[in-house]
N, C-alpha and C positions, 0 to 999 in steps of 0.2 A: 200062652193063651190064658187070660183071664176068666176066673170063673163067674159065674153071676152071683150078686149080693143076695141072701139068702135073709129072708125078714125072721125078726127074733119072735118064739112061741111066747106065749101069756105069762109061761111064768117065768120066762128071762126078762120081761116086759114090766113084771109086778117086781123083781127083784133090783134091775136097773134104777127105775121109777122111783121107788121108795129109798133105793139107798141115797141116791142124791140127792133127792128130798131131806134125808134126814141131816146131808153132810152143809147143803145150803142151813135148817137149820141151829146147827153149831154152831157154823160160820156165825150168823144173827147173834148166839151169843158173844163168841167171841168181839165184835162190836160194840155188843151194847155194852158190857162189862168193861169196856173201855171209852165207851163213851164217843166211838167213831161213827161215819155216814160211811157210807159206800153209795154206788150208783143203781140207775135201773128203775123201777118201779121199787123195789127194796130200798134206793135210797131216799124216795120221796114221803116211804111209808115212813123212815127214821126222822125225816124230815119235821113233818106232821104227829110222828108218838114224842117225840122233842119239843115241840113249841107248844101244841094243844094235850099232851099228857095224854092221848086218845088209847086204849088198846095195840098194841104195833100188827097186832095177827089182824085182828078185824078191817084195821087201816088198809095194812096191805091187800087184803081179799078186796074189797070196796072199790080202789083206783086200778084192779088191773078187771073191770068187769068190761069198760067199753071195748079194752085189746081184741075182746074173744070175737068180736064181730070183724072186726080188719085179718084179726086170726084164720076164721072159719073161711071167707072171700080169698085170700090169697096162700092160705099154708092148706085149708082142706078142714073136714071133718073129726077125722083121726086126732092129729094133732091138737085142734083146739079143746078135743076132751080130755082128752090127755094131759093137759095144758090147766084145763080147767079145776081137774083132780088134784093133781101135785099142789096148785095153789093154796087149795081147799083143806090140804093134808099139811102144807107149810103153815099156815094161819092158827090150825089147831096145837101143832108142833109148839108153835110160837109160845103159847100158852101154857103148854105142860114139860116141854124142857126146863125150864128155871126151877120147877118141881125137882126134878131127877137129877139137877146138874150145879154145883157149887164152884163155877171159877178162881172164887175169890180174888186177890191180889194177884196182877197178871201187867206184865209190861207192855205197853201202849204199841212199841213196835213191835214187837214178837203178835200182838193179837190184829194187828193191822197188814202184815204178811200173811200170818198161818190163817187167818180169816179169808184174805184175798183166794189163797190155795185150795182152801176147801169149797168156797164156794166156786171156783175156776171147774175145779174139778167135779162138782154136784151137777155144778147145771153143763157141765160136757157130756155126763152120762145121761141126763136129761134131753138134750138136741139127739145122742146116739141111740135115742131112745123114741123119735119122732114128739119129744115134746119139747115144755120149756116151762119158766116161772113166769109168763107171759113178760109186760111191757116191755120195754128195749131191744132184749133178746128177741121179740116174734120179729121186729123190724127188722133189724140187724139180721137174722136168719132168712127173711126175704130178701135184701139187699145180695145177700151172698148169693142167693138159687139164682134170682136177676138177673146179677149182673157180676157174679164172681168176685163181688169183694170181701174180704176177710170178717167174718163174725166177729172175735175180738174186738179189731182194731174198730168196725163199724161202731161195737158199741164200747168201747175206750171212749173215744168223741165223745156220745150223749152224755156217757157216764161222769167226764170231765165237767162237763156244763154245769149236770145235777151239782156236782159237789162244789160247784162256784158259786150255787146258791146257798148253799153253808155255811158260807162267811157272819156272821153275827149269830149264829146259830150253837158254833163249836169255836172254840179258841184256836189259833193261827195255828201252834204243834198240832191238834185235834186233825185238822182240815188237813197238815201236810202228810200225818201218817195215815189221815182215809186215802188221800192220793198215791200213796206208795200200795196201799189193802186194791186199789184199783187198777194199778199195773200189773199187780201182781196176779190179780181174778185174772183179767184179760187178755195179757201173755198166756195165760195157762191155756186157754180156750183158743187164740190164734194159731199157737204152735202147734196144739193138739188137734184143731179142728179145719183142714183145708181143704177146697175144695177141689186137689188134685193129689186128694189122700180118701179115706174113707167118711164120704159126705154124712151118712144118717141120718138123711134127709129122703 
């Protein structure tokens, strides 16, 4: 007999929340230090701190503001604050990691994997945590409640697409090892996140 899902207290809540926050942003570094995209609203923010030189944290905050309204209508209240925080907290991250952290010289595939991983693994504890780093993932995460399709693979797709707009952006190697940094996010999150396993949702 199964038991019932028991919701996590505030400060399983606050400790969940900020760790993946902070594992998303490493991952960022690992990225940027190598000069890759990845997908999501994350990849469109690189997209954009790449062509216009803009801030990457401020970017990102700015393009996932409309999500919170599609958020709040179909995920709820909860989540789009939740949602709204981590963002908030990632944008700032964005800015004062590079302070704290010296990558230096670091091999293009190894930061295109271990980047895919950690952020695989950031924004999982993030959904098991009734949130997310908004755009693709809120989709993707409704698509799943829906209609039972797999959050990775849902946002594999998008994330695909984004990085096909990369092409004149990153050099062909660039592009292929964000694609492998993209399999590798989103296998993490499919395997780990089903929904005829523990939804956290």
């Amino acid at each position: 007999m199964s038991q019932p899902q028991q919701s996590h207290t505030i400060l399983e809540d606050l400790q969940g929340l900020l760790t993946g926050v902070l594992l998303m942003a490493l991952a960022i570094q690992f990225f940027k230090q190598a000069g890759l995209l990845t997908g999501g609203a994350t990849g469109l923010a690189f997209l954009l701190h790449y062509i216009a030189h803009w801030p990457y944290g401020t970017v990102l905050f700015l393009i996932n503001l409309p999500i919170y309204i599609f958020s709040y209508r179909m995920l709820g209240k909860e989540f789009t604050l939740k949602t709204f925080a981590c963002v908030g907290v990632l944008a700032l991250l964005c800015g004062w990691l590079p302070n704290l952290i010296n990558l230096g010289d670091i091999n293009p595939v190894f930061a295109g994997l271990m980047g895919g991983l950690l952020a695989g693994v950031g924004i999982l504890m993030l959904i098991r945590h009734k949130a997310s780093l908004g755009g693709v993932t809120v989709l993707a995460l409704y698509l799943q409640k829906r209609f039972g399709w797999r959050t990775g693979y849902v946002q594999l797709v998008f994330d695909l697409v984004i990085l096909c707009v990369g092409f004149g952006v990153v050099n062909y190697k660039q592009l292929f090892i964000s694609v492998l940094g993209a399999l590798a996010l989103n296998l993490a999150i499919a395997i780990n996140h089903r929904p005829d396993r523990y939804i956290g949702m």
